[in-house]
N, C-alpha and C positions, 0 to 999 in steps of 0.2 A: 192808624185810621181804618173804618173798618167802611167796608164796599157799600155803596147805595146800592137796594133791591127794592123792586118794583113788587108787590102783590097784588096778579091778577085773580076776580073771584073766576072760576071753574063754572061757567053755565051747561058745560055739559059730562056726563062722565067717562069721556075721550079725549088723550091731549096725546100731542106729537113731541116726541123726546128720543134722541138715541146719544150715546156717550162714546166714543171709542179712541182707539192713541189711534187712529188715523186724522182726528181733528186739529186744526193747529193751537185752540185751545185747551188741549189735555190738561188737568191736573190747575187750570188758572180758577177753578171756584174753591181751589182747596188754600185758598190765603185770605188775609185781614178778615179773618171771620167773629162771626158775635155767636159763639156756639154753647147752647148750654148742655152739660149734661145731666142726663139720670140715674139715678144710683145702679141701672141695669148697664147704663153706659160704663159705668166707671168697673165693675163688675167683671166686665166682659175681658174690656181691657187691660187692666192689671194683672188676671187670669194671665192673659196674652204675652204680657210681659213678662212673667213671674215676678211681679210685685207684690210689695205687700200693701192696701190700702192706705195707712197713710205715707209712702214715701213716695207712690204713683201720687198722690194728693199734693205734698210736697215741690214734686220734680216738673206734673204737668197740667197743672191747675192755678186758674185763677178763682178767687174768692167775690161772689156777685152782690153788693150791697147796697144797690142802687135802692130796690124795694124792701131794704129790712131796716126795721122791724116790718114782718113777722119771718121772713123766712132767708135764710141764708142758701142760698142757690152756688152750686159750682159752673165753669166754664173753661173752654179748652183754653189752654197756654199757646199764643202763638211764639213761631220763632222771633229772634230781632230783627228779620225780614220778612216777616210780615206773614210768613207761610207755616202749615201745620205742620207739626212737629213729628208726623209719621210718614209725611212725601218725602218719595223718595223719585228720583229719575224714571221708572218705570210706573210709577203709580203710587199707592197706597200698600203700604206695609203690614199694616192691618185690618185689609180690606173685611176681610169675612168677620171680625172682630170691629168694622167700625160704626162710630156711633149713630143712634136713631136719627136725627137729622140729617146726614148722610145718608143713608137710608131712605129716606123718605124725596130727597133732591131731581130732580127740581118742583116738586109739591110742599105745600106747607099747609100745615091746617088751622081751622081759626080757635079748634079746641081740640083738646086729647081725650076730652071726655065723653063719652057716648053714652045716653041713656031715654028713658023713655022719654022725656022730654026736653030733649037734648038732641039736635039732629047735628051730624059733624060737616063742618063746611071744607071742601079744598079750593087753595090757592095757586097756579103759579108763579114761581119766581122770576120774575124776568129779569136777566141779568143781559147785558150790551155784549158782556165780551164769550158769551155760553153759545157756540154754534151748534150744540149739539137741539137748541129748540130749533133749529132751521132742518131738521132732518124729517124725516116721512115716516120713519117708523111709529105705528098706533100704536096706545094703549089705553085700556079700562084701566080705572084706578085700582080698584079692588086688584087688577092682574097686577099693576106697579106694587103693591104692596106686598104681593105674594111673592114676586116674582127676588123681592130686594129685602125680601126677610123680616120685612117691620111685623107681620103680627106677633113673632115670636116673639119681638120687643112690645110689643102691647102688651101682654101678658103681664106684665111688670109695669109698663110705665103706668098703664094706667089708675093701678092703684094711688100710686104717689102721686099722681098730677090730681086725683081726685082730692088728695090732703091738702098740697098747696092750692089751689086754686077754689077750695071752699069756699061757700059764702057764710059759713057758719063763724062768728067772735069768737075771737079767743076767750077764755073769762077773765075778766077783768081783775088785774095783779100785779105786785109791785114791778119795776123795772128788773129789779135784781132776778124775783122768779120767771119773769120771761125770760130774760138770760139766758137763764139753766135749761129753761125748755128746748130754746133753741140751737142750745152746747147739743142736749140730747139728741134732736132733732136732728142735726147736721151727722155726728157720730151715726146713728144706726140706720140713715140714709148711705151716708158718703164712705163710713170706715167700721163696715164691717168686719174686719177682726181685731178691733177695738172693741165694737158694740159683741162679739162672741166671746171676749177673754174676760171684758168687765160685768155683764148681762147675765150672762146664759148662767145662772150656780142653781143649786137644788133648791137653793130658795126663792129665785125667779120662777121659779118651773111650778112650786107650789102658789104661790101667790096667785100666780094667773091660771093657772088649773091647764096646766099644757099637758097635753096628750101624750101618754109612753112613746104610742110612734111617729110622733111628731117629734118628741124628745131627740128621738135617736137620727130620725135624717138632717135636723138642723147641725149635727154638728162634721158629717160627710158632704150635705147639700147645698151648698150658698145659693140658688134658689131658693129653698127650704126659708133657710136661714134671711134669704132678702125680704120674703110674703112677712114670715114672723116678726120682723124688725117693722114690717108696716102698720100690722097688727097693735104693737108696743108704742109707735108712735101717735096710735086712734090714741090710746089709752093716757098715755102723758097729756099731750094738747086737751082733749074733748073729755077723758074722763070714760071714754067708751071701749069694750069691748067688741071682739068680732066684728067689725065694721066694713072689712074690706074683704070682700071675695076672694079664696083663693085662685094663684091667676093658672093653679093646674086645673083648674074647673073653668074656667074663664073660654075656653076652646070650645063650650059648647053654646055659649052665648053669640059667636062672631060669626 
């Protein structure tokens, strides 16, 4: 069963938050969670683990199908008690590695997507058993975001959440070829050295007209390699090239 959470809108951009193991709630919002990941998430963490893409997939994931068709979404695996599968007694195991909605806690926002006419809203979370909203410590958002590493995660998430969350149709196609889109789809999101063993050959490289040194950091860069996999996914779905900003250029938008 997964936790009821309240979202409150943010009428200002100051909220009171502090987290610490002196609270007697330590580590209690890290259970029965509905968490999704992003391909930067999954990325991160497998890195972390020395995994490789699909056995982290595999080992600690669930598959999200609630809204597919069109898009197959991942989410964390909890334990069979209910708790995340990286708590441990003192905390999080892979704190500096964990994922964007961890990050972002206790804020939510009503979209990932920021654009000209697009303004991002924040929420907080209220949760009943979180004493750490009862604490005095301030914060600007923009400082919470800085301060807990999400823009680095922006750089990446936002590309993809700009995919899923289109408002652009698919084009219209049989069942089976949606399918395959979204076999693709899920692959050069979720399992990147999948989508670099089956993808990436000289004649990928030609078709799409990828750049010598782009060539050569996709295959040292999984960054590199995660932008171009967004890239490839314009181009399947929409039929589009270049679509998505690189997100090493993205730092002087923010």
């Amino acid at each position: 069963m997964k936790r009821e959470l309240e979202m409150i809108p943010l009428d200002s951009e100051i909220f009171k938050f502090d987290c610490h193991k002196g609270l007697s709630c330590f580590t209690e919002c890290c259970s029965k969670l509905d968490l999704l990941l992003t391909p930067y998430d999954v990325l991160r963490i497998k890195n972390r683990l020395n995994m490789d893409s699909k056995s982290f997939i595999d080992e600690y994931t669930d598959m999200d199908l609630e809204d597919y068709p069109p898009f197959p979404i991942l989410k964390l695996k909890m334990r069979e008690d209910g708790r995340c599968p990286f708590l441990r007694e003192d905390g999080c195991s892979i704190y500096e590695d964990r994922p964007s909605a961890c990050r972002l806690y206790p804020l939510a926002r009503a979209s990932m997507i920021v654009g000209a006419d697009n303004k991002e809203r924040f929420f907080l979370i209220r949760d009943e058993k979180c004493l750490g909203l009862n604490e005095e410590r301030e914060w600007k958002i923009k400082d919470w975001l800085r301060h807990e590493g999400v823009e680095e995660y922006d750089r990446f998430n936002f590309p993809w959440f700009e995919i899923v969350t289109s408002s652009e149709e698919l084009p219209a196609e049989s069942r089976e070829r949606l399918f395959k889109k979204m076999k693709a789809f899920f692959m050069a999101s979720y399992d990147l050295d999948n989508f670099k063993r089956l993808i990436l050959t000289e004649k990928f490289f030609q078709i799409y007209n990828v750049p010598p040194s782009v060539r050569e950091k996709v295959f040292t860069d999984e960054k590199e390699l995660l932008y171009l996999s967004f890239e490839w996914i314009r181009f399947v779905l929409y039929g589009k090239r270049g679509a998505v900003i690189n997100p090493m250029d993205r730092s002087q938008e923010m």
